[in-house]
C-alpha positions in Angstrom: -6.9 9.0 -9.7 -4.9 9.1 -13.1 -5.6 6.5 -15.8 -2.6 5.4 -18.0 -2.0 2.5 -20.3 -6.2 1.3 -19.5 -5.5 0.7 -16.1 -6.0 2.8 -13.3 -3.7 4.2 -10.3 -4.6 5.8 -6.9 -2.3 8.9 -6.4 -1.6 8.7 -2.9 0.6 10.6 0.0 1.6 9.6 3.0 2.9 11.2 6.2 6.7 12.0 5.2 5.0 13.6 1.9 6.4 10.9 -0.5 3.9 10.6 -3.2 3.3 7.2 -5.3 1.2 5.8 -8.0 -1.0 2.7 -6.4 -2.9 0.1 -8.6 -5.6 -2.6 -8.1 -3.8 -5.4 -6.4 -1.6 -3.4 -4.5 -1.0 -5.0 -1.2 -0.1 -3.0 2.6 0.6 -4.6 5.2 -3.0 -5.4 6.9 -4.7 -4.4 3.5 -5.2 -4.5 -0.5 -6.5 -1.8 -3.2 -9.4 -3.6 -4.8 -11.2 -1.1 -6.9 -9.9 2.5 -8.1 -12.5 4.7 -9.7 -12.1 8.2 -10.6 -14.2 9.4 -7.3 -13.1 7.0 -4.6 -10.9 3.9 -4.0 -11.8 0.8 -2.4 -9.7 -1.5 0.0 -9.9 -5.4 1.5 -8.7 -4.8 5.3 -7.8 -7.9 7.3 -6.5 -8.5 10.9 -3.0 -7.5 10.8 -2.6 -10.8 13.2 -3.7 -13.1 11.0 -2.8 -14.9 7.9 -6.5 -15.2 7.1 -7.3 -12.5 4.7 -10.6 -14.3 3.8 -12.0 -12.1 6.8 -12.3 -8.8 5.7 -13.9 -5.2 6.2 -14.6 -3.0 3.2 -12.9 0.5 3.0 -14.0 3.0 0.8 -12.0 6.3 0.2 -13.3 9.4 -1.6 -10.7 11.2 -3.3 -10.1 15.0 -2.3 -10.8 17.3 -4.7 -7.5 19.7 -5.5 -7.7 23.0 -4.4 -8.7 25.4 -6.9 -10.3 23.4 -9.5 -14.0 22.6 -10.0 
């Protein structure tokens, strides 16, 4: 997590390595960042079938602490 101008980003990697800066309201295909503190970050799932996103589960994602640091 990285906090700049008051809001707050999830610092995220995926597969191929490419690393980006996520906020709150950033939307993936099936899902949508709704909370980022600075020990976890929380995502709205949906059915990736539907266009019903009122139906949802509730994904919670500690961050990894780097290597090294304590």
């Amino acid at each position: 997590m990285i906090r700049k101008d008051g809001k707050n980003f999830a610092i995220v990697s995926d597969s191929r390595g490419n690393v980006r800066w996520l906020p709150v309201g950033h939307r993936f295909k099936d899902a949508e960042i709704t909370t980022i503190t600075d020990k976890a970050v929380t995502f709205h799932q949906w059915e990736i079938n539907t266009t019903n996103r009122s139906i949802f589960r509730t994904i919670t994602k500690t961050f990894k602490r780097e290597e090294g640091k304590r």
